[in-house]
N, C-alpha and C positions, 0 to 999 in steps of 0.2 A: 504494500500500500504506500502510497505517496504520503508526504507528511509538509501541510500547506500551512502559512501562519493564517487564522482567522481573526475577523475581525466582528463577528457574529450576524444576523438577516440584516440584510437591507430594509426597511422599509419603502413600500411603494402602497401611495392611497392609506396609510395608515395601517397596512397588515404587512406580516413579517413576510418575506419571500424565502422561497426552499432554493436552496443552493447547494444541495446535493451531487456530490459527483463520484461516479462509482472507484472504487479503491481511491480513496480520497479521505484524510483523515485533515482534517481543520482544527489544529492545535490555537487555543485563544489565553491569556493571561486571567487565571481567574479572581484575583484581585480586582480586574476590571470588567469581567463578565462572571460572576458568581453561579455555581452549578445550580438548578432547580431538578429536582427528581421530577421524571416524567411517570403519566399513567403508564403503569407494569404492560398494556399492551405493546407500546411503543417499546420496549428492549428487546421483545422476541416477534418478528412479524417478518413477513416475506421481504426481500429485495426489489432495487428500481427493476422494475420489469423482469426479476425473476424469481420463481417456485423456491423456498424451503422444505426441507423435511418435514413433516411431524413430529419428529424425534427433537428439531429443533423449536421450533415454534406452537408445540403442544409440551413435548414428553418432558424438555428441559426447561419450559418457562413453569411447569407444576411444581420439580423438584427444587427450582429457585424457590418458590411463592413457600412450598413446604420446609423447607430450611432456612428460611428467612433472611435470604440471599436479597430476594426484593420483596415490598408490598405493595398494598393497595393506598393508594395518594390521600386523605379524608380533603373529600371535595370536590375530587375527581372521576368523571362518566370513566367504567372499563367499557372499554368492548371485549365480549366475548370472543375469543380464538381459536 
C-alpha cells in the first residue's frame, strides 16, 4: 500500500467528500485531526468495487464485536452485515 500524507475531506457544498483511493493509506497528524470511532459497520464491509469474504466481513467482525476488539458507537445507526 502507498503511504500519502492527509490532510482529511474536502468539503464541497458543506458535506465531507470521499477521497478514497485503493491501496492508498492517508496518514494525517492526529493532534490536528483527532481519531472518532466509527459505526463497527464501517471497519469490516466490502471494498471500492470489490466482494469480501464472509469470513471477513461476517465471521471476523463477530469475533471482534465478541472480544471486545470493537463496539457499538451509543448514538450511532449499525447497519446490519
Amino acid at each position: 500500500m502507498k503511504l500519502v500524507s492527509g490532510e482529511g475531506n474536502a468539503f464541497v457544498g458543506g458535506r465531507a467528500t470521499e477521497s478514497d483511493i485503493v491501496n492508498t493509506v492517508f496518514v494525517v497528524d492526529s493532534t490536528q485531526l483527532p481519531f472518532h470511532r466509527a459505526e463497527s459497520y464501517h471497519q469490516f464491509h466490502d471494498g471500492i468495487g470489490k466482494k469480501f469474504s464472509a469470513a471477513y466481513t461476517r465471521d471476523l467482525k463477530q469475533a471482534k464485536l465478541r472480544d471486545g476488539s470493537i463496539s457499538s458507537v451509543p448514538g450511532c445507526m449499525e447497519y446490519p452485515m
